[in-house]
N, C-alpha and C positions, 0 to 999 in steps of 0.2 A: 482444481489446482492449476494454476497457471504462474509460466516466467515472466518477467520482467522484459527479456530481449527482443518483445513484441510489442512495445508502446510503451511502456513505463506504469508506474504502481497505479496512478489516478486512472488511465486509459481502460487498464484493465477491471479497475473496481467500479466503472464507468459499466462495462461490458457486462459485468455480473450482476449488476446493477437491474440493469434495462433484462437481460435473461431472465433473473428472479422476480422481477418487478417489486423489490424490496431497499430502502431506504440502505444508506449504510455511511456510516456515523465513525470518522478515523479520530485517533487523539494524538493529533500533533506531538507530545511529550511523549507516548510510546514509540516512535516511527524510529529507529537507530538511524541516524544520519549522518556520517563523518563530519567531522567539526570543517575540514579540509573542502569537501565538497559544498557544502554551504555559504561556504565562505566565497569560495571561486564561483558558483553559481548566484551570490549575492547581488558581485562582481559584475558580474555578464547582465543580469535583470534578468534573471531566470528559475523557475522553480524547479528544486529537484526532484519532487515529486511527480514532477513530469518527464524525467530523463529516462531510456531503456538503460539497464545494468543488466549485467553476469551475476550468477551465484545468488540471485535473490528468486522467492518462491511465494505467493501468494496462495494460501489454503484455504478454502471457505467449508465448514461443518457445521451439524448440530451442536446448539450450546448445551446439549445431554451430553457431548461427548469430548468437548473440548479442553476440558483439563488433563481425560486420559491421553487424545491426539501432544497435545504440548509436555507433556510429563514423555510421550514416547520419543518424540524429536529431542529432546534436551537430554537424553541418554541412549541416543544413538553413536556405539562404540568411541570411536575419537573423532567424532566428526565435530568439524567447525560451526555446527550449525550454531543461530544466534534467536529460537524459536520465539514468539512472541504474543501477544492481542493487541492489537493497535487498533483495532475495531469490533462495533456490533452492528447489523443489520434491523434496522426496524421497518414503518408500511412505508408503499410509493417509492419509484425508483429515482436516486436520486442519491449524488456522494456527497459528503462534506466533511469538513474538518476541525475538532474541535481545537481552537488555539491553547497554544499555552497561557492564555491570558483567562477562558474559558468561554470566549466566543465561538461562534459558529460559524462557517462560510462554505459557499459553497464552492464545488469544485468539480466545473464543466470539463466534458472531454473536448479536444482540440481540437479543430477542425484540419490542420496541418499537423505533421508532425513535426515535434520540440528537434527531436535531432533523427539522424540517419537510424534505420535500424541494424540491429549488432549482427545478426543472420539472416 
């Protein structure tokens, strides 16, 4: 489980990536993105999937156990949580992203960072 306010979603799935030494395959159409921030980050020539955010949480489990983990987050009291799968892990490490069109690409971690970090 890792945040976001240390390099942003790609960075870290980059991270878990090369630690597992496992493939890991995101779907663009699952990823919740504000309409808002897309727009603005279009704007700029930027991807957002490269930005550090707040209040976002990357979870990586067995897929024996990932419907009970996402069934437990989405009925956690009143929480705002917005739990999700926007990816699977397959061999060789390695991110990518399936588009909403259903292409594939890949998605290098940065050698610089996109923006400041948040802590």
């Amino acid at each position: 489980m890792r945040d976001l306010t240390r390099g942003g979603f790609v960075r870290i799935l980059n991270e878990l990536s090369i630690s597992s030494g496992k493939k890991i395959v995101i779907d663009k159409n699952a990823i919740p993105i504000p309409s808002g921030v897309e727009s603005v980050s279009e704007i700029l020539g930027i991807n957002p999937l490269y930005l550090v955010c707040e209040d976002i949480a990357v979870i990586t489990c067995n897929s024996e156990v990932e419907s009970e983990l996402l069934a437990f987050l989405k009925n956690i009291g009143h929480s705002p949580f917005k739990a999700g799968i926007v990816g699977k892990n397959t061999q060789r490490p390695l991110v990518s992203l399936r588009t909403k069109a259903g292409a594939e690409r890949v998605m290098p971690m940065l050698i610089e960072e996109l923006t400041h970090r948040i802590c």
